[in-house]
N, C-alpha and C positions, 0 to 999 in steps of 0.2 A: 727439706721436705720431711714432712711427721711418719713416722711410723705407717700410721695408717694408712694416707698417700700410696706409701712405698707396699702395702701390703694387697693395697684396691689397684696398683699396677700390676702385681705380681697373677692377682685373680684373676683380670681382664686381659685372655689371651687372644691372641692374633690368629686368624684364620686367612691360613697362606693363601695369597693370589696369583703365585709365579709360581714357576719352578724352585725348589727349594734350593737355599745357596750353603755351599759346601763350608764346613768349619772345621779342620783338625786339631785336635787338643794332643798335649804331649803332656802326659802325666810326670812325675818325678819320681815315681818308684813304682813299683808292681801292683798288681791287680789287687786292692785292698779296699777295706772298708774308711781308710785316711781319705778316699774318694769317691764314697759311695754315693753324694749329692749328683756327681756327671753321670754316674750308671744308673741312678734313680731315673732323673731328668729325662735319659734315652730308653727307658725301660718305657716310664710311664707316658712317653709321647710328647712330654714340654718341647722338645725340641720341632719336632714334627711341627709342632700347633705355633713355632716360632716360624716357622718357612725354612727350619734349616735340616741339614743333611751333614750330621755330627758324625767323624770318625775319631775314636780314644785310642789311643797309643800308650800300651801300656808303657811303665820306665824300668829300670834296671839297674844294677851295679857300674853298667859299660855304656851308661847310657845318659848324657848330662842334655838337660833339655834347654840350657843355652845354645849348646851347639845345634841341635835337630832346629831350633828356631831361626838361627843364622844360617843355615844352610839350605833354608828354604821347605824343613819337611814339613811345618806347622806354626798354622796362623795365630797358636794361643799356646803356652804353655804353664802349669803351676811347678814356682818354684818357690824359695824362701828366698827372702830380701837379701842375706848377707851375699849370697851368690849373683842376681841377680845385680845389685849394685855395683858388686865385685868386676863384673861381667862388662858393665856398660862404661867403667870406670877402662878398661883395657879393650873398648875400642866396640861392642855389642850392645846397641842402641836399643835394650829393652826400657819399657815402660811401665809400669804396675795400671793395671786399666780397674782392679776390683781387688780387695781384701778379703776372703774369705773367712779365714782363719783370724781371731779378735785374741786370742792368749797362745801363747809356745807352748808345745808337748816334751821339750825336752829338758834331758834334765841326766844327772851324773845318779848312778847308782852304787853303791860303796857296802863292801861287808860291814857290817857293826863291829867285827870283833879286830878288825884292821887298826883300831884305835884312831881312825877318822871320824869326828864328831861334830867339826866346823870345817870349812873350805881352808881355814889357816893351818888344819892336819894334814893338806894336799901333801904339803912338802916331804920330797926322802918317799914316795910311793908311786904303784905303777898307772896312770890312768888310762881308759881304753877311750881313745877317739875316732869319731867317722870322717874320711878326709872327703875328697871331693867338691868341695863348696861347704862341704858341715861344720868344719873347723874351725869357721871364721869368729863363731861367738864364742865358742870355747876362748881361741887364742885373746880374744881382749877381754873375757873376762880373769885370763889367767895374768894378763898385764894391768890389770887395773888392781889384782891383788899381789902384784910386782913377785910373781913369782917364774921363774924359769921353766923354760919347756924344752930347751936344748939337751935335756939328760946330761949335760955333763957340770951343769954350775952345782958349787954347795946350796943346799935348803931350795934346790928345785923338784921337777916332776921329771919324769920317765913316760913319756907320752908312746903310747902303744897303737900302731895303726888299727884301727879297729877294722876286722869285716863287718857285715849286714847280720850279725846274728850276739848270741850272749855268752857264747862259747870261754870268751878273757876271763868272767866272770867267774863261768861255775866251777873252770879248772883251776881256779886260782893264778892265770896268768897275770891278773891285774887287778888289785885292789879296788878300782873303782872302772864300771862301764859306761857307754853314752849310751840310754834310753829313752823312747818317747812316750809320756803316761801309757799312752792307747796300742802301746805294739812289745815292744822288747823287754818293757817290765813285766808283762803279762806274762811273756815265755819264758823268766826267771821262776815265776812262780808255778808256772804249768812243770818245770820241770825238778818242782819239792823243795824249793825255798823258802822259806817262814818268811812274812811279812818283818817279823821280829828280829828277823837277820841279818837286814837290810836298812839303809842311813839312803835318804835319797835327798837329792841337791837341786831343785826344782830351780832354772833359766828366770823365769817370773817372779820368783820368790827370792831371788837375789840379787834383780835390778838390772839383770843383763840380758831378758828375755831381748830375740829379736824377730818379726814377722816372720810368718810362717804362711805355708803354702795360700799363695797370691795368685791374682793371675797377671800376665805379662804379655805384650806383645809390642813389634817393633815399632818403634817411635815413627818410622819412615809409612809405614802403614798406617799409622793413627791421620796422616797429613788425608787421607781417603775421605769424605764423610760417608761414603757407602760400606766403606769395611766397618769404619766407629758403630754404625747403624746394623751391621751386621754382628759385633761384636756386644753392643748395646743386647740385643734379641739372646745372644749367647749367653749373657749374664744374668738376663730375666728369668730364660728358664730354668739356668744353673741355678740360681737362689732358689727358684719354685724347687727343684729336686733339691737341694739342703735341706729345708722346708719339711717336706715332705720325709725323706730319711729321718729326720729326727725326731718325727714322728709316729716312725713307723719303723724302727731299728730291726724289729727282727725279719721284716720284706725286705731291709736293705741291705742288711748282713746277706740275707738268700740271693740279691739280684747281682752281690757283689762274686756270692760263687759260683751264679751261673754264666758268669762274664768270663771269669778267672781259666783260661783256658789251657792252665799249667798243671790244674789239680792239687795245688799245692797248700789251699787253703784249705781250712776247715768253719763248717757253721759256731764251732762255739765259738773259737779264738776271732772271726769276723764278728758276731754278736759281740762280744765284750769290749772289743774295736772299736764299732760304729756308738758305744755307750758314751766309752773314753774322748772320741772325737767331737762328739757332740756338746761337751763340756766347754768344748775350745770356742764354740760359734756361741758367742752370747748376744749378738744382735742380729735380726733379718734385712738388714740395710748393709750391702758389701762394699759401700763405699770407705776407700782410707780412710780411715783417721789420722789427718797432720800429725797429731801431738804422738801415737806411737808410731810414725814412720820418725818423725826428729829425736825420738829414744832410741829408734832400732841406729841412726844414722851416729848420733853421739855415742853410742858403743863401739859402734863398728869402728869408728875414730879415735878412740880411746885406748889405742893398742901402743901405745908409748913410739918405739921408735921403729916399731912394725904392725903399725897399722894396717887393717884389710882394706879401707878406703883412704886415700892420701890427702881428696878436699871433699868439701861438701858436692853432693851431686843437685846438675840442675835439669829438672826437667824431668826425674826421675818419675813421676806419678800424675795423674789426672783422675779428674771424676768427669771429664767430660763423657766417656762409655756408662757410669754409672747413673748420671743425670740422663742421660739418655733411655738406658730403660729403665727407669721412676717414671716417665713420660708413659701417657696410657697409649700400650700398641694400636695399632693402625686395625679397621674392622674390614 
């Protein structure tokens, strides 16, 4: 379907004739501007005018949205591909149902003066990584450059568990940190870092980028057509709110902090967020692309004799929810 199609579905919304059907989303991290298209969408009514009745759940450090999905707490959750894979490969029947997210945010951040100048300076240094499911590209792109992550080989790395913040960095506990353009690098420099100070190692830029915040739900559920159809309505409005945020960055920076019920954010650092994220969505069509989920999957595979995925996965993805809402809603 051409752009435009996908654009005159997106305009042509649905005026509920039921009671509206309940959809819980389970975000992957905290109330931020990385998702400010689902806080758009529920701000500005897309969902509403979908028939539905959207609850967001925000995410957390202690909070992996494979599991809130397999346990029943939510019919949709965004996560990144390597987890997800990871997930359904050890027995959790997620599905990729829409792409959001078209380029990685993340990326290695490294002092300049560490004498790290290419990825082959890794070696003999400290680097800080996010574990939980985030690891997973780190670790094949650090076997594809056949370098060690055990801390204990000659001419390997020192792999540092990272927390949620940039803290390894600016104490010099680790030469180089995991950052996502749109969040961690940003609180390098809010906290008097020179641009110039800094060597950054950009996921995309290396050939190791792998999908990023997706959406997902259980395969077992996709067997519904009433849920796919309800899921379909979820997507349509979701993209209308992407759409719209990035259009309109500094109402979605704001809708992102009147959501944020922690008080933790600030309007600049969500402004300069929702700038960065917006970068990552270069098309309004949220359906996969084969050719980068068969990148994201040939990395993930590429991990020599500790791969994050063991065989190719099947059944891993559908556009049948996204062909679905390209389909002009029901009036």
């Amino acid at each position: 379907m051409t752009k435009l199609l996908w654009a005159t579905a997106l305009a042509t919304m649905a005026v509920p004739a039921f009671a509206q059907d309940a959809v819980t989303l389970q975000l992957k991290w905290v109330t931020q501007a990385q998702f400010a298209g689902y806080y758009a969408a529920l701000d500005q009514g897309f969902y509403e005018e979908e028939g539905l009745d959207v609850t967001i759940l925000p995410g957390g450090p202690d909070i992996a949205p494979t599991q809130v999905i397999a346990g029943g707490g939510a019919d949709v959750v965004v996560d990144w591909m390597p987890s997800a894979l990871a997930a359904r490969e050890q027995g959790v029947p997620l599905v990729n149902i829409a792409q959001i997210f078209d380029k990685s945010g993340m990326q290695l951040t490294c002092w300049a003066d560490s004498g790290i100048a290419a990825p082959t300076d890794f070696p003999n240094h400290t680097l800080g990584v996010w574990f939980s499911g985030n690891e997973y590209p780190f670790l094949s792109w650090m076997s594809q450059l056949g370098i060690k992550t055990d801390g204990k080989s000659a001419d390997g790395v020192e792999v540092l568990k990272q927390g949620f913040n940039v803290d390894p960095l600016l104490q010099r506990q680790a030469d180089c940190i995991s950052t996502m353009t749109y969040n961690e690098y940003n609180q390098v420099l809010e906290a008097g870092v020179k641009p110039e100070e800094l060597v950054n190692f950009k996921y995309e830029d290396q050939g190791v980028a792998t999908l990023e915040d997706g959406l997902y739900a259980l395969e077992s559920n996709l067997q519904d057509p009433a849920f796919v159809d309800r899921m379909a309505r979820f997507v349509r409005a979701s993209e209308k709110g992407w759409q719209w945020a990035i259009q309109n960055p500094d109402q979605a920076a704001q809708i992102v902090i009147d959501n944020d019920e922690t008080g933790a954010q600030t309007i600049e650092h969500q402004t300069s967020m929702m700038t960065e994220v917006a970068k990552l969505i270069t098309d309004d069509d949220p359906s996969l692309d084969p050719a980068a989920y068969e990148r994201t999957v040939a990395t993930l595979m590429g991990g020599g004799s500790d791969p994050v995925i063991s065989k190719e996965p099947e059944g891993a993805w559908t556009h049948a929810v996204t062909d679905a809402a390209k389909a002009a809603p029901a009036q």
